[in-house]
N, C-alpha and C positions, 0 to 999 in steps of 0.2 A: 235157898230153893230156886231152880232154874225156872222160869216162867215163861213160853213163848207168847207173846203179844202178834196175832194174824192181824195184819192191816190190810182191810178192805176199802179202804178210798181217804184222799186226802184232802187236806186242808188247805181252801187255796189263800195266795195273799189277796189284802194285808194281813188276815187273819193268822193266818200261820204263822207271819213275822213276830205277831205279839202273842201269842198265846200255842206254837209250836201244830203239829199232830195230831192224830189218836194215840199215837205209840208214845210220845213227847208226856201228853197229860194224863194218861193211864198210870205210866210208870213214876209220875212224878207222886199224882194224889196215893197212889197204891204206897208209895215210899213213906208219906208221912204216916200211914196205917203198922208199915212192917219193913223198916229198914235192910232186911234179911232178903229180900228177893232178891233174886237176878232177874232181869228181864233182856230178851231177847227180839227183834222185829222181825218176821218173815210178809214181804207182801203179795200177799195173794192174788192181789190184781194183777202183777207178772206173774201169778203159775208159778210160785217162792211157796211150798209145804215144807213143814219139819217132818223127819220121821218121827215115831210115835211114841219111839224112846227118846229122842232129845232132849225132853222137857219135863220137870215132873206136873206139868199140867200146861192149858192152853187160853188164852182169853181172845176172843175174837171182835174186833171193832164194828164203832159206825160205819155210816160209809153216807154218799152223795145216792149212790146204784141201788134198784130194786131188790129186793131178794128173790123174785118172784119171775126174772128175766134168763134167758137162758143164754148169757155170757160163757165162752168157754172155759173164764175163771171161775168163774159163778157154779158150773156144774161142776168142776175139778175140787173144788172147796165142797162141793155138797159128798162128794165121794168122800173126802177126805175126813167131813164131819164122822159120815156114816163107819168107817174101817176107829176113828177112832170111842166112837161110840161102841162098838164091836167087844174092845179091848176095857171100855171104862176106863179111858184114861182123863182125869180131870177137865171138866172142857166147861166156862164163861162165856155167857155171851151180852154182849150191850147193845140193843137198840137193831143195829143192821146183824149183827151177829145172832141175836135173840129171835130174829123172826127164819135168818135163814139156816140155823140147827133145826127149827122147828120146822122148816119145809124139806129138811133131809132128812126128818126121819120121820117123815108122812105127815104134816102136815098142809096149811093151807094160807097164804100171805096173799093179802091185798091192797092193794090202795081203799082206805077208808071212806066211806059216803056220809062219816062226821066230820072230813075235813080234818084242817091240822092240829096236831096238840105241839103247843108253841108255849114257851114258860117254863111253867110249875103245875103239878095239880096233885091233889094226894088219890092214893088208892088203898084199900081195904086189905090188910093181912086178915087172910081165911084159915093158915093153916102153921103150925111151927117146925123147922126142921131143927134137929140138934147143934150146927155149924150158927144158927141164926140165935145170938151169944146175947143180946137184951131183947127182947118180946114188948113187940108191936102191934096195935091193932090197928094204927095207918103211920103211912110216911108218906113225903111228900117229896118229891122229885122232880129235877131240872128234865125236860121232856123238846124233842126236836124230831117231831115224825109224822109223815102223811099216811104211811103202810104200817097195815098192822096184823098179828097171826089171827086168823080166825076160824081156821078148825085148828084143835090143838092135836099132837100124834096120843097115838095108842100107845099108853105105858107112862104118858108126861102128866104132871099135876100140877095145876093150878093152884099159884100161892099166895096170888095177891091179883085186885083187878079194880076196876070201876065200872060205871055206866059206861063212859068214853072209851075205854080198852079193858074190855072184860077181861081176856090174857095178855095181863101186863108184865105179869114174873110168874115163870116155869119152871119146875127142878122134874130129873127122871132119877130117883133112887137119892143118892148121895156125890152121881159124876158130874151129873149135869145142873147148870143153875144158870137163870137169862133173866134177864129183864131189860125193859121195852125204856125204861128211864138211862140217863145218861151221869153217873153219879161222876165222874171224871171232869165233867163240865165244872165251870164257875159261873159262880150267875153275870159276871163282866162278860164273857163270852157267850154267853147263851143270850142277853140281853141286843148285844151284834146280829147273832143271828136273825132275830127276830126283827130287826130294823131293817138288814139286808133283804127280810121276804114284806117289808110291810106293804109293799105295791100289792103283790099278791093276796094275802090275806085281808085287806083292808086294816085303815084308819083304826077301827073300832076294835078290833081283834088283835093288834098289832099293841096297844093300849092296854089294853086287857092283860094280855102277859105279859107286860113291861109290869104291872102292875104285881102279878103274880109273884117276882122276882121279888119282892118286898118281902114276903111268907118266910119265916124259916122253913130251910130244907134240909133233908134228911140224909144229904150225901154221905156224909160221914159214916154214918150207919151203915149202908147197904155196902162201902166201902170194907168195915170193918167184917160184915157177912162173906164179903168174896174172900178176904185172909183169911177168915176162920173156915169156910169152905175150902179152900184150897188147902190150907195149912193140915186139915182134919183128914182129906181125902189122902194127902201125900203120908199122914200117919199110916194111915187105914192100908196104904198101899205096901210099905214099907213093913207089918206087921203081917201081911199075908205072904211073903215074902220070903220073911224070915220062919214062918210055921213050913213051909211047903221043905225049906233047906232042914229043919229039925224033922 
């Protein structure tokens, strides 16, 4: 199954040197899930979209950039969401990609007045889709983000959340599926992160998620959701397909 991976911003060094990407740690973790993929990189910070057939589905990256900013990749990528929304062609998104589907198709992204979620924190499954293959009433997830969606669009459901990010993971039907955690991460790399901002967040906060990192996390799972999300959808697509030709 061909998978294109949109990279919306990179990784700079040293970081990158040891720990690759978005596109690099997506396809790798996604690899120990489901050896079967093909993945593909288009980056959309250069105005690089796949057409809408190319792929039998799409995951969209973090990024450094707002979702919320009016870049002219930034709104090329919002069209792009919206035409593949259109078609319900499978479409993922993680953390920068999760907030800015959710601003393409009417909703609302901002910079938080909770400040950063930095670490780990669990959040509250509310609701179960069929693709989400063991049943969870939380999980707990590597997290690197100042902005966050806060109206959600008309037609998207909320599937999981907390106090701190009440719309943390989003699905619309069966095409679409986001979340606001970063299951691709390693806690080795998310841990960097967190030291690289500790000027910023303070001594105290900076500690606190180093701390967090201790917690088992749940990447694997939500890991295991996107293959069987995507896996299920490329069914679903391939069966209608075949009805319309009969």
């Amino acid at each position: 199954m061909k998978i294109g991976i949109i990279t919306c911003g990179h990784v700079a060094p040293p970081l990158s040197d040891l720990h690759g990407q978005y596109f690099d740690m997506i396809a790798a973790s996604l690899h120990e899930v489901n050896n079967q993929f093909e993945f593909v990189d288009f980056d959309a910070t250069q105005g690089v979209l796949p057409c809408l057939d190319e792929c039998h589905g799409f995951i969209i990256t973090g990024s450094v950039h707002n979702a919320y900013d009016d870049d002219a990749w930034i709104l090329g990528l919002m069209e792009w969401i919206q035409r593949c929304e259109a078609v319900r062609r499978p479409l993922v998104g993680i953390c920068f990609g999760h907030q800015v589907i959710a601003r393409a198709l009417g909703g609302t992204v901002m910079k938080s007045e909770k400040g950063w979620g930095l670490g780990s924190y669990p959040v509250n499954v509310n609701a179960q889709k069929k693709w989400m293959n063991l049943s969870m009433d939380s999980v707990r997830m590597l997290v690197s983000h100042q902005d966050q969606v806060v109206i959600v669009p008309k037609g998207v459901k909320v599937i999981a959340g907390n106090d701190f990010c009440p719309n943390f993971m989003l699905v619309k039907d069966n095409h679409i599926f986001t979340v606001q955690g970063h299951p691709e991460f390693s806690n080795e790399f998310t841990g960097k992160l967190v030291e690289k901002r500790r000027e910023i967040i303070g001594t105290k906060k900076a500690d606190e998620a180093l701390r967090q990192l201790e917690q088992p996390q749940d990447s694997a799972l939500i890991l295991h959701w996107i293959d069987s999300f995507l896996t299920m959808a490329e069914q679903a697509e391939r069966t209608h397909k075949l009805h319309k030709v009969l």
